[in-house]
C-alpha positions as CSV (number, residue, x, y, z in Angstrom):
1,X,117.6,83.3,308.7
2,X,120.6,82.9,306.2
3,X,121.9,79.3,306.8
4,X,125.3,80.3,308.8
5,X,125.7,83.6,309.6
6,X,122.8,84.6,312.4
7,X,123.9,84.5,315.8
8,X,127.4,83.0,315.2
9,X,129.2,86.6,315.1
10,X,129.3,88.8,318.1
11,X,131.0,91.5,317.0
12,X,131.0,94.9,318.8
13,X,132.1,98.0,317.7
14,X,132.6,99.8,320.5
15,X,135.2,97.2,321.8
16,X,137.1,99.2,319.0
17,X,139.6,101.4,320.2
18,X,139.3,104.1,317.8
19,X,137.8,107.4,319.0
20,X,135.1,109.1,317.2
21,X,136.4,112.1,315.3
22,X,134.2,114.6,313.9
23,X,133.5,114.5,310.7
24,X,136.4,116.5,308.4
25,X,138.3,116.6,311.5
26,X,141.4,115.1,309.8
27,X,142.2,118.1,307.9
28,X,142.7,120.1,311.4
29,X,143.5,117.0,313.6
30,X,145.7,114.4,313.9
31,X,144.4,111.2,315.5
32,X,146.6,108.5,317.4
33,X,145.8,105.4,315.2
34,X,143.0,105.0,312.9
35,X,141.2,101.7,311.9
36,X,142.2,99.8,309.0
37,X,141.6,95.9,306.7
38,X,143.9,94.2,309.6
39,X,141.8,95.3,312.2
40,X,138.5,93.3,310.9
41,X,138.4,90.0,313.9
42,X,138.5,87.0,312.7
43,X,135.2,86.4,312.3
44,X,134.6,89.0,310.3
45,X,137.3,88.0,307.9
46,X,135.4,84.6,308.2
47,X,133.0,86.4,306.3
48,X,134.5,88.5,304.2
49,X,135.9,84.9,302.5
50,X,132.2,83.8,301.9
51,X,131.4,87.1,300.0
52,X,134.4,86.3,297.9
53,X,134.0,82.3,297.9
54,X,130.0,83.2,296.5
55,X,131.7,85.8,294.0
56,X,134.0,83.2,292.6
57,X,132.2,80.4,292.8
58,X,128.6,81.6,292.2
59,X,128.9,84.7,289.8
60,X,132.0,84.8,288.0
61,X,131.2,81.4,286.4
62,X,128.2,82.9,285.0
63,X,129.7,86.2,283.7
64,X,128.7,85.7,279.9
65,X,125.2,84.7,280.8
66,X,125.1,87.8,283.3
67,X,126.2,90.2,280.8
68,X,123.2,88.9,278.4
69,X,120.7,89.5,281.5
70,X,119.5,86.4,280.8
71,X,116.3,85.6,282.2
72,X,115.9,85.3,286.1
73,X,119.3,84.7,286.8
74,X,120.4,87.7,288.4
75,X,117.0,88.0,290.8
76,X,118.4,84.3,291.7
77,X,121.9,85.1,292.2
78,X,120.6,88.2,294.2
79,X,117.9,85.8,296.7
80,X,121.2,83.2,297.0
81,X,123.4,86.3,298.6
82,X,120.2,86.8,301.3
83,X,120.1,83.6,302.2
84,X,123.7,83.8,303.0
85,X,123.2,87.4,305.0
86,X,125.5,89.3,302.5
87,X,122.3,92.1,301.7
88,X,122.0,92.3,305.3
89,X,125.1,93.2,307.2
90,X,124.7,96.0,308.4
91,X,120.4,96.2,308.9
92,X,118.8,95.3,312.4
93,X,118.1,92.4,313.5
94,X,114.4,93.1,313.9
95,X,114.1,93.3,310.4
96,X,116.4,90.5,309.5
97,X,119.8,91.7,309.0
98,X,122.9,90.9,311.3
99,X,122.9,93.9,313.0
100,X,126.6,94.5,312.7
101,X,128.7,97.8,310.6
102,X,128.6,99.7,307.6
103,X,132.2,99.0,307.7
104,X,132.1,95.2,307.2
105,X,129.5,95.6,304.9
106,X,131.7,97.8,302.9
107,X,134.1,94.9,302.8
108,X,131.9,93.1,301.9
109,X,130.3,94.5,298.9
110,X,134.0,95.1,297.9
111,X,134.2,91.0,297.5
112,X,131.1,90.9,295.5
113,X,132.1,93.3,293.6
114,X,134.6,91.3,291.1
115,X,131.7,91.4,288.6
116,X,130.8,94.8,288.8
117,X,126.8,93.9,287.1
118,X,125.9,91.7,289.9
119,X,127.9,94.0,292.6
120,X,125.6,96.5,291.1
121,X,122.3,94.8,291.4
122,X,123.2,93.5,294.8
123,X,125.1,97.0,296.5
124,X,121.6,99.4,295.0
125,X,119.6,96.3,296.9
126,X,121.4,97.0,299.9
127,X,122.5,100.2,300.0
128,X,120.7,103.1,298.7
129,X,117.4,101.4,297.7
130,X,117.3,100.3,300.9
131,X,119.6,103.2,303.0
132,X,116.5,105.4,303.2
133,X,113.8,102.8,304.4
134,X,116.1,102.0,307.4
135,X,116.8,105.2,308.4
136,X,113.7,106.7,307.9
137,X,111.3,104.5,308.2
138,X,108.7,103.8,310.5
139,X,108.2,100.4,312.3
140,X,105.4,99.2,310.2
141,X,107.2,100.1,306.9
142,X,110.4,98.5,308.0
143,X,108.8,95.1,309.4
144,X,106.6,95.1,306.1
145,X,109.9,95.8,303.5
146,X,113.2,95.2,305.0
147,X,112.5,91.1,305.5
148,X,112.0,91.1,301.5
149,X,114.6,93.5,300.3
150,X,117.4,91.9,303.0
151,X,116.5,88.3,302.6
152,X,116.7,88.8,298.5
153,X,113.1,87.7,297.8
154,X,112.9,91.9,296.6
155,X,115.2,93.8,294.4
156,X,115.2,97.4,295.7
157,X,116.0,100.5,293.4
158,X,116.2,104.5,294.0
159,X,115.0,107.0,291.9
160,X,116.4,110.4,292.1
161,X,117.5,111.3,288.5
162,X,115.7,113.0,285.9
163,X,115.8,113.8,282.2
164,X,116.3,117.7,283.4
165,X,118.0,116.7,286.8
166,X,121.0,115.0,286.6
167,X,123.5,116.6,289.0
168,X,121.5,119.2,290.4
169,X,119.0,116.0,291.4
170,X,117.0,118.6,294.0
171,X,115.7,120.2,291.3
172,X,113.8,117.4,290.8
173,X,110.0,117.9,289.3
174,X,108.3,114.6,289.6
175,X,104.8,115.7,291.0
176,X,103.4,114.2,293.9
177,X,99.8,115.1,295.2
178,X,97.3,114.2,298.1
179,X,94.4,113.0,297.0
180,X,91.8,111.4,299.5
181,X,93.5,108.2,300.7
182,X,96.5,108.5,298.9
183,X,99.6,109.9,297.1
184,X,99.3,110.6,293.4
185,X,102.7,110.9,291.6
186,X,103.6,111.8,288.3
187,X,106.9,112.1,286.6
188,X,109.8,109.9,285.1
189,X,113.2,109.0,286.5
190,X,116.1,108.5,284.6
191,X,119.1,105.9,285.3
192,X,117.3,103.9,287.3
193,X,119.7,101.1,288.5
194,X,117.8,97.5,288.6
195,X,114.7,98.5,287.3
196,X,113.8,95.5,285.4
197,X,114.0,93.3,288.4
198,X,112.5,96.4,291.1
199,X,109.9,95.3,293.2
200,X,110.4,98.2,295.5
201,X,111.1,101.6,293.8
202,X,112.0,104.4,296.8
203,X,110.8,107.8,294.5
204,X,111.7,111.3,295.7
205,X,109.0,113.4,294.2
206,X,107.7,117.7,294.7
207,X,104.7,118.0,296.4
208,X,103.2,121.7,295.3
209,X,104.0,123.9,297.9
210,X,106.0,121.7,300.4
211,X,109.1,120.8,298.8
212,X,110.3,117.2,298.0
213,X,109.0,114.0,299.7
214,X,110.4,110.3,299.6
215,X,107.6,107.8,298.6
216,X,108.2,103.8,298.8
217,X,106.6,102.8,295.7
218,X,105.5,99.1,294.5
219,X,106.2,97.8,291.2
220,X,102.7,96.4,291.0
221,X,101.3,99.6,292.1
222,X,99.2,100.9,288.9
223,X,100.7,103.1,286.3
224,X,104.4,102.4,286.9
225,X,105.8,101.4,283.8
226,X,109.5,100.5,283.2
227,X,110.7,101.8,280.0
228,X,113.6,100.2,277.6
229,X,117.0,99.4,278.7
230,X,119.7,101.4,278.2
231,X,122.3,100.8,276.0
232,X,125.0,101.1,277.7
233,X,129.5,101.0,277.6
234,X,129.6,98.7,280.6
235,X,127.9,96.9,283.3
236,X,125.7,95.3,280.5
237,X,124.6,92.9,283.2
238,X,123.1,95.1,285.4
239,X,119.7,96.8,284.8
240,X,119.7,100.6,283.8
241,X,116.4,101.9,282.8
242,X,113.7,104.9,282.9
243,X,110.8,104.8,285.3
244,X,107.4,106.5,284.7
245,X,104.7,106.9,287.0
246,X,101.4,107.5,285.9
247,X,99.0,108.8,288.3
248,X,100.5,106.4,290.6
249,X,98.2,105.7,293.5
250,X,100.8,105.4,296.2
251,X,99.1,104.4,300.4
252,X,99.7,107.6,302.6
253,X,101.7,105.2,305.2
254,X,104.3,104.9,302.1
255,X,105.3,108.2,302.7
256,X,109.2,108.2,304.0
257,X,109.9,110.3,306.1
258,X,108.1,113.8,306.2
259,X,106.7,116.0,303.3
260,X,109.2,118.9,302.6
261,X,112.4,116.6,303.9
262,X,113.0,114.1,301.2
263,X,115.9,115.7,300.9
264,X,117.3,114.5,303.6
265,X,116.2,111.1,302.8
266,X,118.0,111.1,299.3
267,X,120.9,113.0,300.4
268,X,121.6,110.9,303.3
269,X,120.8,107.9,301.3
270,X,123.6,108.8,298.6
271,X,126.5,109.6,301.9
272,X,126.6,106.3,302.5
273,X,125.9,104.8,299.1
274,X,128.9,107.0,298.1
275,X,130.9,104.9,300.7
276,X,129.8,101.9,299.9
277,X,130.8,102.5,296.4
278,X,134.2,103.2,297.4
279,X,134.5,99.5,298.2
280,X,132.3,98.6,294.5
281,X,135.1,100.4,293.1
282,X,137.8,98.2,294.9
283,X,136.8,94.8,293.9
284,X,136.7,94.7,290.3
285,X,139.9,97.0,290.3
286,X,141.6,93.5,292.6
287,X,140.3,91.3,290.0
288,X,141.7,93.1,286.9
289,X,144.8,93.6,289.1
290,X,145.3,89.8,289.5
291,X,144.5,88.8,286.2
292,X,147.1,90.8,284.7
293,X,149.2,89.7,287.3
294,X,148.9,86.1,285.8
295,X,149.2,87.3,282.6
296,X,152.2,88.8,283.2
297,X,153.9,85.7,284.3
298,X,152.3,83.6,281.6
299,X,153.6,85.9,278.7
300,X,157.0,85.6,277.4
301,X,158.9,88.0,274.6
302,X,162.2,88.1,274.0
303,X,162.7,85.3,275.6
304,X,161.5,85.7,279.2
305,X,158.2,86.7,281.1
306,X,157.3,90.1,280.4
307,X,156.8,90.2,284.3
308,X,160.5,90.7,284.2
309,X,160.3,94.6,282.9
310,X,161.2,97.3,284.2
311,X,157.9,99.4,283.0
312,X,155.6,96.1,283.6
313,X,156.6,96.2,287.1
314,X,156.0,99.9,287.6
315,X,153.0,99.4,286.6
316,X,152.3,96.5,289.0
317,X,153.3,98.7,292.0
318,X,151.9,101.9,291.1
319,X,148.8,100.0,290.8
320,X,149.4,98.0,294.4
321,X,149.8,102.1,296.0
322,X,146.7,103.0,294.7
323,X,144.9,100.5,296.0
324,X,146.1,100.7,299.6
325,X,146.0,104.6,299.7
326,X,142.3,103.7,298.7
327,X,141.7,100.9,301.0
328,X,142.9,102.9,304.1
329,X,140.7,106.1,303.2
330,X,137.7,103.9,302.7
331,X,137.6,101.5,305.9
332,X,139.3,104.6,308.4
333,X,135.9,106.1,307.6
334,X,133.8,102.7,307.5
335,X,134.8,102.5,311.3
336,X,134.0,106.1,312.1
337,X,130.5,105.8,310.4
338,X,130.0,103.0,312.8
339,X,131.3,104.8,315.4
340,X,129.0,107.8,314.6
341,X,125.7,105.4,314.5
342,X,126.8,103.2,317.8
343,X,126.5,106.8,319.2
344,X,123.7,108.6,317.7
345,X,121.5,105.8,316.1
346,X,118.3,104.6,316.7
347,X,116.3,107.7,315.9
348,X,115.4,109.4,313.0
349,X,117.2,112.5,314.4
350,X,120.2,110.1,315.4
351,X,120.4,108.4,312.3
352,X,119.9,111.5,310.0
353,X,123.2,112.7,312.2
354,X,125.3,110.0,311.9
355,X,124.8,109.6,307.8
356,X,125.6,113.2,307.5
357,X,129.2,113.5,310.2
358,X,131.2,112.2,307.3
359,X,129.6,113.3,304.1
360,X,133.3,115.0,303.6
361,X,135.1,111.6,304.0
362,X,132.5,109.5,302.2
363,X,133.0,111.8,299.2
364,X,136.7,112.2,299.2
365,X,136.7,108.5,299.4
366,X,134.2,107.9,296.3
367,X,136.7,109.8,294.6
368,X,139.4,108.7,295.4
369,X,138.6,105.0,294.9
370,X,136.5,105.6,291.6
371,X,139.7,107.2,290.1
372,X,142.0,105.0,291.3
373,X,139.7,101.9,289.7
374,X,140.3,103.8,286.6
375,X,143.9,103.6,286.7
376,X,144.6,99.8,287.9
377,X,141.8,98.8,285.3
378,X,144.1,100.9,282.5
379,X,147.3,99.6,283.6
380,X,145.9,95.9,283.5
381,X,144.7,95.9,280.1
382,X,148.1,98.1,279.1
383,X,149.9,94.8,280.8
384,X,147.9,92.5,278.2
385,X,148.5,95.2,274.7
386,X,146.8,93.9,272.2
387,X,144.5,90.4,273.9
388,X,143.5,93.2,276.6
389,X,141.7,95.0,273.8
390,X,139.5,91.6,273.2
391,X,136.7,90.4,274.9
392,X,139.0,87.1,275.1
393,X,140.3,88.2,279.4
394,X,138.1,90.0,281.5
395,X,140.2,93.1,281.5
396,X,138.1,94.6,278.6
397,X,135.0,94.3,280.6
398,X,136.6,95.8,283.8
399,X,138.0,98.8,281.5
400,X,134.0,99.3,280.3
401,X,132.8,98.7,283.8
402,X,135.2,101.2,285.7
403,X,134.2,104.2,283.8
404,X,130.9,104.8,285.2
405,X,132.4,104.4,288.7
406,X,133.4,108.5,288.3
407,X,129.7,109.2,287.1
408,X,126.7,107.6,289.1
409,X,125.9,108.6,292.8
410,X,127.3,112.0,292.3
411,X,129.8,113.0,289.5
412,X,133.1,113.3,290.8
413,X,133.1,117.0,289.8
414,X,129.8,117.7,291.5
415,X,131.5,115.6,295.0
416,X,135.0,117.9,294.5
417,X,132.8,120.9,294.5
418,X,130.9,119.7,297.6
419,X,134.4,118.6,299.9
420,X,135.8,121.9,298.9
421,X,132.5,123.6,299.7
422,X,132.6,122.1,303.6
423,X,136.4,122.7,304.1
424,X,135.7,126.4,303.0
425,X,132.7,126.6,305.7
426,X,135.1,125.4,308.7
427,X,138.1,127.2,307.5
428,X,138.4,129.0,310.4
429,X,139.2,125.7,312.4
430,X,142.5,125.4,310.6
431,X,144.2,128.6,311.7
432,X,147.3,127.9,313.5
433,X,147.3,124.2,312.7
434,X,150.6,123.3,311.5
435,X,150.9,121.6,308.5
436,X,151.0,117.7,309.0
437,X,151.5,116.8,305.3
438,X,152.6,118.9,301.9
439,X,149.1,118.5,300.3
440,X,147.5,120.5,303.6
441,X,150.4,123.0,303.4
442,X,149.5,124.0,299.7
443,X,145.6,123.5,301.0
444,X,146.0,126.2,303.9
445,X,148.1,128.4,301.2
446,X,144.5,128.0,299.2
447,X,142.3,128.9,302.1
448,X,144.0,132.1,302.8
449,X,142.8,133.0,299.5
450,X,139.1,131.8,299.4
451,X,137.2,131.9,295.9
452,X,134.3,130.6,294.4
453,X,135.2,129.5,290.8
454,X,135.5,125.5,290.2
455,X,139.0,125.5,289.4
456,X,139.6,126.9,292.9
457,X,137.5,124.3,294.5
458,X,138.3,121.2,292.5
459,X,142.0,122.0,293.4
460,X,141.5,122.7,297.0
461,X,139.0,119.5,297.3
462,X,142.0,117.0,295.5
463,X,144.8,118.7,298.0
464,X,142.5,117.8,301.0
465,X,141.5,113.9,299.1
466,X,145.1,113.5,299.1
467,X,145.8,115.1,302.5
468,X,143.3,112.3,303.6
469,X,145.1,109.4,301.6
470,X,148.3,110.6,303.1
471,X,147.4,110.3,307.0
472,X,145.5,107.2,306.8
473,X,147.9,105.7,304.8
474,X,150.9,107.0,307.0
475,X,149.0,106.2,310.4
476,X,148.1,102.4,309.2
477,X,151.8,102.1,308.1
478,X,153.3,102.8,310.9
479,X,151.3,100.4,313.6
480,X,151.3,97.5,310.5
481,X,154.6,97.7,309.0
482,X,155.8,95.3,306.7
483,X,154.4,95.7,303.0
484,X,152.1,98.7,304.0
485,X,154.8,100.6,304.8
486,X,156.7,99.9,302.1
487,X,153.5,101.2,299.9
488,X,153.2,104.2,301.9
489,X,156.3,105.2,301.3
490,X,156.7,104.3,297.9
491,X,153.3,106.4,297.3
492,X,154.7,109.7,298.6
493,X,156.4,110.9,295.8
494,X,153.2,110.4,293.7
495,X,151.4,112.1,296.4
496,X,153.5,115.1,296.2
497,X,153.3,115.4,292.5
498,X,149.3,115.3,292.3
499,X,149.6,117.8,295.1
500,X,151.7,120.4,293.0
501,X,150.0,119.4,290.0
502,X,146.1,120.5,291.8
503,X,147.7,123.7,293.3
504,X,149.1,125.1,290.4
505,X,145.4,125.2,288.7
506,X,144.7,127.3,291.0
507,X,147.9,129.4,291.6
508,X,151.3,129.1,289.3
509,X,153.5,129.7,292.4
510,X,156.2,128.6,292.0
511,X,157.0,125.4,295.0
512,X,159.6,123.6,296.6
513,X,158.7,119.9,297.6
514,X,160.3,118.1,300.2
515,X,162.8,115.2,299.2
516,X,161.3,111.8,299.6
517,X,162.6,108.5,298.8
518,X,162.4,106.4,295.5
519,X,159.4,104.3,294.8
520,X,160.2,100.5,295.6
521,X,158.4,99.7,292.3
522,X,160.6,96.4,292.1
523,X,160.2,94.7,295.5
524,X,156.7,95.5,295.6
525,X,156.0,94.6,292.1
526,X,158.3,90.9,293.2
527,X,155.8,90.6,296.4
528,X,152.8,90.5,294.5
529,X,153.6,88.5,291.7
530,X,154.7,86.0,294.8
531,X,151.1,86.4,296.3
532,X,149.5,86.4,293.4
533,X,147.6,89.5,294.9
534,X,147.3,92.7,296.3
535,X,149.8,93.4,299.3
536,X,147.9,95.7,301.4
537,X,146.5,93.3,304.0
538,X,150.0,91.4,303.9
539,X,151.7,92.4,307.2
């Protein structure tokens, strides 16, 4: 048991007030209140502090040794966060987790996450390595791998990528056989995040015949072989390498699942791992943010701070707005993936149900987020010029570390195509709807018009991503007040502009946006250099 957090927390979800929507139904609906960061009890943000105290106080003190993946020390840093529960939020009981959300663990991972190598290590070990084992799995293989992977004894890793199957990952042609007592696979997998430290690969491979199948695969297991690291821009900490199997003897009670339906397994696997890299995205983005927020203050030219500026404080705020527009997309649909398992889960049908209801929101918010890590992480080395360009402040790491974030667990191309692909399927569910934001107005102008080139799709996915920024935003703003509604406000003229800005790549119609007040860019620029931080949780 981790040494604090087993039975102290009682948290039940369905005390929450939220009702469970269906999944997409924001673009159609309107709900009454949805759940956002100031809703977490106090227990919860009990925890929430511990994932950040361990970040501060256990990893980012060892940054330069992490980034040199020096020997053993991330496996250790990755057993210390099981002992303290942090692997195992939101796994059963029965198997050692806490039994409690995806949505706290979200939160979570978001506080590990202000070194992105270890919050890489750490979120593959509990999320997707581990995502299709607990969904999937059968009693015997969860009681015989979950204790290890949850507790951090294992590092778990997921292996769905190959050298001719990027994107299109179901194409996949790792070979997988029956052959008397066993599975024999063959193949290699690309990008395999923590492969040096595996000890539990899960492998989607094609068996002849039946389609793909989901194997859980041992390190020790003859004929797996991890090849070289990869060189890469960032997360030099974390492990990225090839995996080849080499008629691999793998037991028959290690296949997940059933043969012909590992796509489900992977697919489902990568809904929520696209969620919970929302939240990845959010923590280093916080820690860039409040460095150069110190910076800022600590700098003087021409005499003063350079805090003091007009364009420095623009780019504080515009960088606070992103972040909450982010942070109320991703834990609005943290709670309703709760929701959706506190109703359905505890089967394999069930769970397979519940991972797929919001596949729409888990995308929009992976983009979102990943895009908006981009920015902050820009802006905060633009703050610093010159130093920010060094390897002297952690803002040149975060600006390496951030650009993945738009790449792995589907490219954010490959997601827009997919959100635009699901609105198109339920269009018919919009007609007559009026219009509860400009981005859904120019959207429904787009769905009268249905087309299948990616232009039209990546434009009608970003007015529906920013739809879904806008009503979470707006609905958490008005029950909080305070700063959040100062940053909802502020963020609607931005909103409108990447609105027009979508629509017109795929129609030049001319448009007439609705008159909105000026950003605050100074008062909440003032606020956060106060708090030292973000202002989004700040009622």
């Amino acid at each position: 048991m981790p040494v604090f957090l087993y039975g102290v927390f009682e948290i039940m979800l369905g005390e929450r007030s939220q009702q469970l929507e269906s999944g997409g139904s924001f673009f159609y609906e309107e709900p009454s209140q949805v759940f956002s960061v100031e809703d977490f009890s106090s227990d919860e943000s009990m925890m929430v502090a511990t994932a950040e105290q361990f970040s501060r106080k256990e990893v980012l003190p060892l940054v330069e040794r992490i980034e040199k993946q020096e020997d053993g020390l991330m496996p250790d840093l990755i057993r210390k966060a099981g002992q303290l529960g942090l692997l195992g939020i939101d796994a059963a009981e029965e198997y050692g987790g806490l039994g409690l959300g995806k949505n706290l663990a979200a939160r979570i991972i978001e506080m590990l996450s202000l070194n992105a190598s270890f919050s890489v290590t750490a979120g593959v070990t509990s999320g997707i390595g581990q995502l299709g084992l607990s969904l999937y799995g059968t009693e015997p293989q969860k009681h015989k791998y979950l204790p290890k992977v949850l507790s951090g004894e294992w590092v778990a890793a997921y292996c769905l990528s190959e050298p001719n199957s990027g994107t299109d990952a179901l194409a996949a042609s790792s070979q997988a056989k029956r052959q008397g007592g066993h599975w024999l696979l063959n193949g290699s997998k690309m990008w395999v995040s923590n492969a040096k430290w595996a000890n539990l690969f899960l492998v989607v491979a094609r068996i002849e015949g039946e389609g793909l199948a989901a194997f859980l695969v041992e390190r020790d297991y003859a004929g797996v072989r991890i090849e070289r690291e990869e060189h890469k821009m960032g997360l030099k900490g974390s492990s990225t390498a090839r995996v080849t199997l080499e008629n691999v003897e793998v037991p028959l009670s290690n296949l997940l699942h059933e043969p012909g339906k590992g796509h489900y397994v992977a697919l489902n696997a990568l809904n929520l791992g696209r969620f919970k890299l929302s939240s990845m995205s959010l923590g280093p983005a916080r820690d860039a943010f409040e460095n150069s927020l110190r910076y800022s203050q600590e700098r003087r030219q021409f005499g003063q701070p350079i805090c003091n500026f007009g364009l420095i404080r623009k780019k504080i705020a515009e960088s606070a707005i992103r972040y909450f527009l982010a942070e109320s997309m991703i834990y609005r649909t943290g709670h309703l993936i709760d929701l959706a398992f506190e109703k359905w889960g505890g089967t394999v049908e069930g769970n397979q149900r519940a991972a797929a209801e919001f596949a729409l929101e888990c995308s929009s918010c992976k983009v979102f987020a990943s895009e908006a890590q981009g920015f902050i992480v820009d802006e905060a080395l633009q703050v610093f010029g010159g130093y920010g360009f060094t390897e002297e402040f952690p803002v040149a790491r975060h600006y390496r570390d951030a650009r993945i974030s738009r790449i792995y667990e589907g490219t954010n191309e490959i997601n827009r195509v997919s959100i635009a692909s699901r609105l198109l399927k339920s269009a018919s569910s919009c007609k007559g709807r009026s219009p509860q934001s400009f981005a859904h107005d120019l959207a429904l102008k787009l769905l009268a018009s249905p087309q299948e080139d990616q232009i039209y799709l990546g434009a009608l996915a970003d007015l529906a991503i920013l739809h879904f920024a806008e009503q979470s935003a707006r609905l958490r703003a008005h029950r909080v007040g305070g700063c959040a509604q100062m940053l909802y406000t502020s963020s609607l003229g931005w909103l409108q502009a990447k609105a027009v800005e979508a629509f017109r790549c795929a129609r030049p119609d001319s448009l007439e946006c609705p008159k909105v007040d000026l950003p605050q860019h100074d008062e909440i620029a003032q606020a956060a250099l106060e708090r030292g931080t973000l202002l989004s949780a700040v009622p």
